[in-house]
C-alpha positions, 0 to 999 in steps of 0.5 A, spaced: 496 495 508 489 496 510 488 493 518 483 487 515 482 480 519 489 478 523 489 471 518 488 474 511 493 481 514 499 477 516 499 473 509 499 479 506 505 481 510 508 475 507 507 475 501 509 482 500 515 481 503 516 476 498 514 480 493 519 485 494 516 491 498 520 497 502 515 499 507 508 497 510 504 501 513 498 498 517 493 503 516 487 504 520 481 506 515 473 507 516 471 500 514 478 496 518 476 491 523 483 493 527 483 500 530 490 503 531 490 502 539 488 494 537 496 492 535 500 488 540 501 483 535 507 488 531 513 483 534 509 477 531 507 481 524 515 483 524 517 476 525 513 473 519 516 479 515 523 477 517 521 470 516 519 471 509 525 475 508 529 469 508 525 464 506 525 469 499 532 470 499 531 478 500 538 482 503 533 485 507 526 485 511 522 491 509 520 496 515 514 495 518 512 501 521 507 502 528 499 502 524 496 510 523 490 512 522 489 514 515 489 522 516 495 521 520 499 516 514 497 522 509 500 527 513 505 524 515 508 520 509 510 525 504 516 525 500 520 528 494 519 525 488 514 519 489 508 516 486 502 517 490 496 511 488 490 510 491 487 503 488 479 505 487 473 501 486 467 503 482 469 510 480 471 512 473 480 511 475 486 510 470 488 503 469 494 503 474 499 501 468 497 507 465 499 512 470 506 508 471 508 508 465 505 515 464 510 516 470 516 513 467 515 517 462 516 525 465 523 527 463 524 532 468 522 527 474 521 520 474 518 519 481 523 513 485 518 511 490 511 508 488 506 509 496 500 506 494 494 506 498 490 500 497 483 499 502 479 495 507 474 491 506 468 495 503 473 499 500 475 507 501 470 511 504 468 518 499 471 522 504 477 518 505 479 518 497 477 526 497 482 527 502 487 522 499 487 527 492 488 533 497 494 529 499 497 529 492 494 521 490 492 520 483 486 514 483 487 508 479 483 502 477 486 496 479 480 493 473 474 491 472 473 486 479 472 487 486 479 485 490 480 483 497 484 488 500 490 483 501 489 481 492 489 488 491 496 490 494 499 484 492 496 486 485 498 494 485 505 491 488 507 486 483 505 492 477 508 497 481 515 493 482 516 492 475 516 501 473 519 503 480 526 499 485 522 502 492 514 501 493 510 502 500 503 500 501 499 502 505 
């Protein structure tokens, strides 16, 4: 999840961890109001997320990691058998529902975890989405409109959770 405005971050935390979401990884991008060194707020963001998991019934509260710069995330979040989306505007992209349904459909292996990088407010820089397809991230459309940032990850998590158990965002 994109580091955005504290109000509109945080109800985007709990909606996520309503919606089912694994992991959150609060990223710092080129256009995020929030930088990487600006985050005493994580207690507060992990006690909206377990306070959402109750309050959904979920066994479990999903992870809430300590926010990244973006490069940072790409590099470090690399696993076998995963899914890696980055939610574009603007530029000719594959609807999300195709790539999943593609992505399903690969006998040999079927991914199990879905990454999904979603934008801050202005979207992802050129260089961001170009270093994001050197790290093996496939471009999808969320359609025709220009979401917020927190719309968008709701979005991409309610689609996703419908192909795959285990969706991160970013």
């Amino acid at each position: 999840m994109p580091l955005i405005k504290a109000n509109r971050f945080e109800w985007a935390l709990e909606k996520m961890t309503e919606l089912g979401v694994d992991k959150i990884v609060p990223v710092a991008l080129s256009r995020s109001i929030i930088k990487t060194t600006e985050f005493p707020k994580l207690t507060r963001w992990r006690k909206i997320i377990e306070e959402a998991a109750e309050q959904s019934e979920h066994n479990r509260s999903p992870e809430l990691t300590a926010p990244l710069g973006f490069i940072d995330w790409l590099e470090q979040d690399k696993q076998t058998n995963s899914l890696r989306l980055i939610c574009v505007e603007r530029q000719r992209a594959q609807p999300l529902e195709e790539v999943l349904y593609n992505a399903e459909h690969i006998e040999t292996s079927s991914p199990a975890i879905c990454a999904i990088a979603v934008g801050a407010e202005g979207g992802f820089t050129e260089e961001e989405i170009q270093s994001a397809i050197a790290h093996n991230f496939v471009s999808v459309s969320l359609g025709p409109h220009i979401l917020r940032s927190e719309t968008a990850a709701l979005t991409a998590l309610a689609i996703s959770k419908s192909w795959f158990r285990r969706v991160k965002i970013c």
